[in-house]
N, C-alpha and C positions, 0 to 999 in steps of 0.2 A: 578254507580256514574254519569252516562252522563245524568240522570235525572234531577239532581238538578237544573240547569242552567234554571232561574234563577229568579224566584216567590216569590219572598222575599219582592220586591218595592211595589208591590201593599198593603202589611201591612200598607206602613208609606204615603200615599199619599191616598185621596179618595175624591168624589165626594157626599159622601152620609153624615148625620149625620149633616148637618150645623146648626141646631139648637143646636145642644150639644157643639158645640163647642164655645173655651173661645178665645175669640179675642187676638191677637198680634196686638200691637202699635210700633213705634218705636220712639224716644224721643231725639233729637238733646242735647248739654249740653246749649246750648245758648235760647230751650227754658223752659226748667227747671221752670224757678223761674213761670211765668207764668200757667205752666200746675200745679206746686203742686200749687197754689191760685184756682183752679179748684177743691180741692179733698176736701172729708170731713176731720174736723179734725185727725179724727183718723183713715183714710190713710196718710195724710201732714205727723204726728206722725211717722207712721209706716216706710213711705220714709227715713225720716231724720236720725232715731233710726237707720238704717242700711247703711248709711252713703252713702244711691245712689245719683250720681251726672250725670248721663246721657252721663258717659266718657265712650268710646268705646266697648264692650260685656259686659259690666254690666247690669245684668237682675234683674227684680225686679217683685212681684207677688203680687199682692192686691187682698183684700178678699170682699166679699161683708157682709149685717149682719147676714146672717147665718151662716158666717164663709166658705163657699167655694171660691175658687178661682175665681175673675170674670173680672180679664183681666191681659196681662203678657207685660211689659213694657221691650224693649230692647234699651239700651242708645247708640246712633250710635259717639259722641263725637260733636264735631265742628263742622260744614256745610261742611268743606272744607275736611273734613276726610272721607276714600274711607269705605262702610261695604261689606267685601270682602265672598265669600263664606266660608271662614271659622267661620268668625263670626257666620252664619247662625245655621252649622253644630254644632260650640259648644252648641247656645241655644235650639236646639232637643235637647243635649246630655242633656241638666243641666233641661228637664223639664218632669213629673210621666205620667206614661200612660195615655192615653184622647186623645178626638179631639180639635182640635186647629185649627186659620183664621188671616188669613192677614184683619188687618180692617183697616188700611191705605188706606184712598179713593184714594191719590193720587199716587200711588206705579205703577211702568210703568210694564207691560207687561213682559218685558226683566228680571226686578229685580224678578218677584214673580217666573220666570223659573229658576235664580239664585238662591231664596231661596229656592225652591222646591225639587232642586238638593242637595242643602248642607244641607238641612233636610235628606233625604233619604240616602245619602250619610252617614251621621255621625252615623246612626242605623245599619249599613251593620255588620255582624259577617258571619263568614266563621267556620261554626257550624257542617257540616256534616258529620263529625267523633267523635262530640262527642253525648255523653248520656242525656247529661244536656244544653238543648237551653235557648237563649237569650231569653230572660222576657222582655227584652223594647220595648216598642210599642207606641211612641209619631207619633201621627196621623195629617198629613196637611190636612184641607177640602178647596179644591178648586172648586169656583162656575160655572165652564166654563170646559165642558168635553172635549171638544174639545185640549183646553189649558192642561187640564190633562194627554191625551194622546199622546199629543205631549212632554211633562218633562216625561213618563213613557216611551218613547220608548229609548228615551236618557239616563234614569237609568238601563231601560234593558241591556241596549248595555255596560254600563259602570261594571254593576256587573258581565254579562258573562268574562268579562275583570278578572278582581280580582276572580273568581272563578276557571278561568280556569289556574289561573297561581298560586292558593294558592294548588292547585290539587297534589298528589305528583305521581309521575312520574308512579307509580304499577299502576297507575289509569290516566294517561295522556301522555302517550307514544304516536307516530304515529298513530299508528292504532286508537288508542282513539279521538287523534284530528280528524282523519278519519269520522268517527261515529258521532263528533261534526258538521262538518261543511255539511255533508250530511245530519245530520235534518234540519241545518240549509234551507237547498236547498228547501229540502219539506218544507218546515212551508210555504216559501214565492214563492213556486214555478218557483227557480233555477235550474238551469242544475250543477247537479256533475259528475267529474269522477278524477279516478287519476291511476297513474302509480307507479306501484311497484317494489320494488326488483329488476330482474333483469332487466325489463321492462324498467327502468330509462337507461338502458344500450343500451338497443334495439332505442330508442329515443335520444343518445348522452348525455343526463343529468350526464354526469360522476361524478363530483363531488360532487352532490347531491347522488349520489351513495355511492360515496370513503367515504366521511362522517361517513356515514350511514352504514358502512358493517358491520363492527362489532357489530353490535350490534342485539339482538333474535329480538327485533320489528323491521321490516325491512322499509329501508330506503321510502319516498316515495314522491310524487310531488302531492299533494292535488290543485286543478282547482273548480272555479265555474263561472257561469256566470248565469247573471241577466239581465232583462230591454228589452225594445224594441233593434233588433238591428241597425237600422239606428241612435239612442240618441248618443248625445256623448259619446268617450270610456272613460272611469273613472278607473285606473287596479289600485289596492291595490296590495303590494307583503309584506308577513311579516315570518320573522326567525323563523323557528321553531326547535329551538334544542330544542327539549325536557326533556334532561339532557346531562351537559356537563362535562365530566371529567376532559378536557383536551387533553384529547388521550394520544399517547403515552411522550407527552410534558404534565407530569399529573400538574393538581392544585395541592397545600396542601388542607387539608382536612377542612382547614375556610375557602377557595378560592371554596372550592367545595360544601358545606353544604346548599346555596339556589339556587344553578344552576338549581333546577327545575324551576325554572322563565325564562330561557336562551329562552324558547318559548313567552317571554312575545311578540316578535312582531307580533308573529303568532294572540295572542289573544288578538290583539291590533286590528289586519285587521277584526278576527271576530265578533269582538264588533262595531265597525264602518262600518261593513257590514252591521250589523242587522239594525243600525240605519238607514241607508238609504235606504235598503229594508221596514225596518216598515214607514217611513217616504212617500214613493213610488215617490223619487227622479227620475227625467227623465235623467237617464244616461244609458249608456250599461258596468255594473258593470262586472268588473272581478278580482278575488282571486284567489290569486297564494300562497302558503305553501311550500315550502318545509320543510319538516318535517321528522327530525332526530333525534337519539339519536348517541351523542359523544362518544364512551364509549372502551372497550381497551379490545383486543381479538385476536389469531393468526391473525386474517385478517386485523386488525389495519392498516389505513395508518399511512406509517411513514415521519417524518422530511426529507426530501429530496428528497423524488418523486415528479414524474410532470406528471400533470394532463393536459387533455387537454379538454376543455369548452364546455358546447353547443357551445359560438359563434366562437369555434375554436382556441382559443388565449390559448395558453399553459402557465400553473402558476406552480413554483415549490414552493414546501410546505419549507418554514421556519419552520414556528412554527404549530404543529396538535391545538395545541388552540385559531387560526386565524382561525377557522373552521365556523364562521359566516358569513362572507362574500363572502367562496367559495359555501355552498349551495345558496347565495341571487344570486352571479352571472349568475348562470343557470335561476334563475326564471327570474330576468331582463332582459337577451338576451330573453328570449321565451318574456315576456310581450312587448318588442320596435318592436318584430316584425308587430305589431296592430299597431303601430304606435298610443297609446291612447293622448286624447286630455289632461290628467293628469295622472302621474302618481309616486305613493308614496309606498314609503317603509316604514316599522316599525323594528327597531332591538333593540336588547339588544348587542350592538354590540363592544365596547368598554371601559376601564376602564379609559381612557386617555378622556375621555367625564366627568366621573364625577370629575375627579382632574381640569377639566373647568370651570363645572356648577352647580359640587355638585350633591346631588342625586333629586333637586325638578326640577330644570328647565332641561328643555329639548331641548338640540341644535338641529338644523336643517341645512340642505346646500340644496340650489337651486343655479343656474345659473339665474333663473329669480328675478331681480327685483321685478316686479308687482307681480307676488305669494308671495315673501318675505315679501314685506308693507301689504298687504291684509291679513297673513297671522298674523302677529304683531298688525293690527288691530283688528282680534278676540280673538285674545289669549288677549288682555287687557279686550275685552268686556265681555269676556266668564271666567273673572279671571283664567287663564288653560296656565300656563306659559312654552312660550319655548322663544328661542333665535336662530336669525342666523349665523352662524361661516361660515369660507370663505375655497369656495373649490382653495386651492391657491397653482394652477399650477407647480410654482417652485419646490412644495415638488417632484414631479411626480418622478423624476431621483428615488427617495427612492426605489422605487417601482420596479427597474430593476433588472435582474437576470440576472445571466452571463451563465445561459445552458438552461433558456425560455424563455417568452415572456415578463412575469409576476413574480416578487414573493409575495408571500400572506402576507408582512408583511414591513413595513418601515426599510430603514438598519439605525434608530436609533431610540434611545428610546424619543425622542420629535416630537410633535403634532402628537398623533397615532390615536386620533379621524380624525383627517383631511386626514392622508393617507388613510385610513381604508373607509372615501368616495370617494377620487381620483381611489381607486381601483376599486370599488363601479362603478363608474362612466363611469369607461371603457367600462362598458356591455352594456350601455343605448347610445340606438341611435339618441334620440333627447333630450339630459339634460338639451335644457332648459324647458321644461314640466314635469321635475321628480326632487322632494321633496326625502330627506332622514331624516328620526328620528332617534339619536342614543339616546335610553331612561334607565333609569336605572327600570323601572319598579315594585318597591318596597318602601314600606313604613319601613325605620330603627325602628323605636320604633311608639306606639300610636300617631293618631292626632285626632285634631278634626272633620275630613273629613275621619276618618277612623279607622283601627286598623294596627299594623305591619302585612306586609305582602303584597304581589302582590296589585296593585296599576293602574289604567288606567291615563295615563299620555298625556296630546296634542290633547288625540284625538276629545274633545269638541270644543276646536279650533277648528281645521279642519275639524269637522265634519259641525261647524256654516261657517267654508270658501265654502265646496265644496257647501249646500243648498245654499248659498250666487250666489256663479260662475253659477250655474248649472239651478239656478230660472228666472235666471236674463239676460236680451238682451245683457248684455255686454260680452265681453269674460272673462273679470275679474271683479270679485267686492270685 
């Protein structure tokens, strides 16, 4: 299965065929009246008959006289109306296999890498268990390979995302992530290694351990590094519970049915690794995983033990289904000790996140400011929604235990995304350089950007912040 990953974008995006291809216009409502006094009669006719009016995804397909199709009209609304990538993704979805072309002269740069995505994006299917493949194949030809393979490294990184988290856990357990981010190293010429089983023991990583005992794939701490190392340090750290029961604090069995996504931050960090290795960003990258299965067995930790950290800071277990944040804590104390010049996390980490922000947008907490606004500016430019919530101190007392240091879990049931980062937050030694995602990672039913199922959420934002920070003289942009 670790083959699949992830060859699929290069169908719906190409370089080659520009003469077969039917041009895309796109069509304001206000200049309507104007462009149909442009057509022959009988397209005016054929417009009218079908009642297009140039309001917002409404597509429209003119024929030439031989009756083939010979250019595809998409109505963007008003001037003043935003065409979001979803627009994009529906009209791949609603058009017959062929190549197709942006022939808007005046279409920026920005926008054709926006539509490029929400094309290839809307064709994705997560096929490889079954018999019977996807038949759709609506083809973008883009004139600039250059521009090409800058939208294909970006869909790479986004589909290993949704593939590795649509994977069901017989086939993406630890070891398998293992295996993943170790091609990953060789493709682009990284350093891997990682610590296993008891080895996490031998290294202090206990909780990353405790996690992880019970379960036959053993527990493990997945590392890479990349880049020159004098460039700035850049560390990704992302959750990889691979499947979560709960432990011995079980879910019901609806609460437990897509917890193979519980690694979605793991393959959040993979996915936005690949991009800025394919990208050959000047940073000194480094991925941190812990990567465990949650799962319930005589060695099961239980509700009341206390653990004590890599950073030494003793936590006792409330709840074994706060089991998120105690594997992130080990990978955070090792990544502050770099002291990197950024550094972010990805979790599937809360449920108290999506009764915030719902399942699309995606909260974040910084200490800083300027990451904050920088960060809010690409996520508008990049349509790739998150929002910042406030790491806000006063909760902190929640967070005490009367026989540790720590306990894993707020003593109430309100704002549990926010303690859940205050916890978070204790292992990182300079927070104002460290970002946290709590993502939900998952598509509820069909969209136009996709199919239900595992979901790459933020990390286009930030993947467009970090080239932004990292290209650029300033420390921020």
């Amino acid at each position: 299965m670790n083959q699949f990953v992830s060859a699929q974008s290069t169908r719906y995006l190409s370089c080659d065929n520009v003469d077969k291809a039917i041009p895309i216009y796109s069509l304001s409502s206000s200049r309507l009246d104007d462009w149909l006094n442009a057509l022959t009669a009988a397209q005016a006719c054929w417009v009218k008959e079908n009642n297009f009016t140039a309001d917002k995804n409404e597509v429209i397909k003119l024929s030439n006289s031989e009756g083939n199709i010979s250019s595809v009209i998409m109505g963007t609304g008003s001037k003043e109306q935003s065409v979001g990538i979803a627009s994009y993704a529906k009209l791949a979805q609603n058009l017959s296999n062929g190549y197709y072309k942006l022939a808007d002269v005046d279409i920026t740069v920005d926008n054709i890498k926006l539509f490029s995505i929400g094309w290839a994006l809307s064709q994705y299917e997560f096929d490889h268990y079954q018999n019977k493949k996807n038949k759709h194949n609506a083809v973008l030809v883009l004139n600039d390979e250059t521009l090409l393979k800058e939208v294909l490294d970006i869909i790479n990184g986004l589909f290993l995302v949704r593939d590795l988290i649509n994977t069901p856990t017989c086939d993406m357990g630890p070891s398998h992530l293992s295996k993943i981010m170790e091609k990953l190293s060789k493709q682009y010429d990284a350093i891997f290694s990682e610590l296993v089983d008891k080895e996490l023991l031998e290294h202090n990583f206990n909780t990353i351990h405790t996690v992880g005992r019970a379960a036959k794939n053993k527990p493990r701490l997945l590392d890479l590094t990349w880049g020159r190392e004098d460039a700035p340090k850049l560390t990704l750290v992302g959750k990889g519970v691979c499947f979560d029961t709960g432990g011995l604090d079980i879910k019901p069995s609806s609460g437990m049915r897509i917890m193979k996504k519980d690694m979605g931050g793991a393959a959040h960090t993979l996915g936005l690794a690949q991009m800025i290795m394919a990208a050959r960003l000047d940073v000194r990258l480094r991925l941190l995983i812990p990567a465990v299965e949650n799962n319930i067995s005589a060695d099961a930790f239980r509700p009341g033990d206390i653990i004590t950290t890599y950073k030494g800071t003793t936590v006792e277990v409330d709840n074994t289904d706060a089991e998120g944040r105690l594997v992130l804590c080990d990978a955070l104390a090792l990544a502050s000790e770099e002291a990197p010049d950024l550094l972010i996390n990805f979790a599937t980490l809360t449920g108290a996140a999506r009764v915030a922000m719902g399942t699309d947008v995606v909260p974040f907490f910084t200490d800083s400011d300027d990451i904050a606004l920088a960060l809010a500016k690409h996520s508008d430019s990049e349509d790739d929604p998150i929002w910042r919530m406030p790491l806000h101190t006063p909760y902190e007392p929640q967070l005490k235990s009367s026989v540790a240091d720590l306990c894993n879990t707020g003593s109430g049931p309100f704002g549990g995304a926010i303690t859940a980062a205050l916890f978070l937050k204790h292992f990182v030694d300079e927070p104002e350089n460290w970002v946290h995602f709590d993502m939900y990672a998952w598509n509820m039913s069909n969209k136009s950007t996709g199919p239900e199922g595992g979901e790459a959420m933020a990390i286009r934002a930030v993947f467009a912040y970090i080239k932004a920070r990292f290209t650029s003289d300033q420390s921020l942009s």
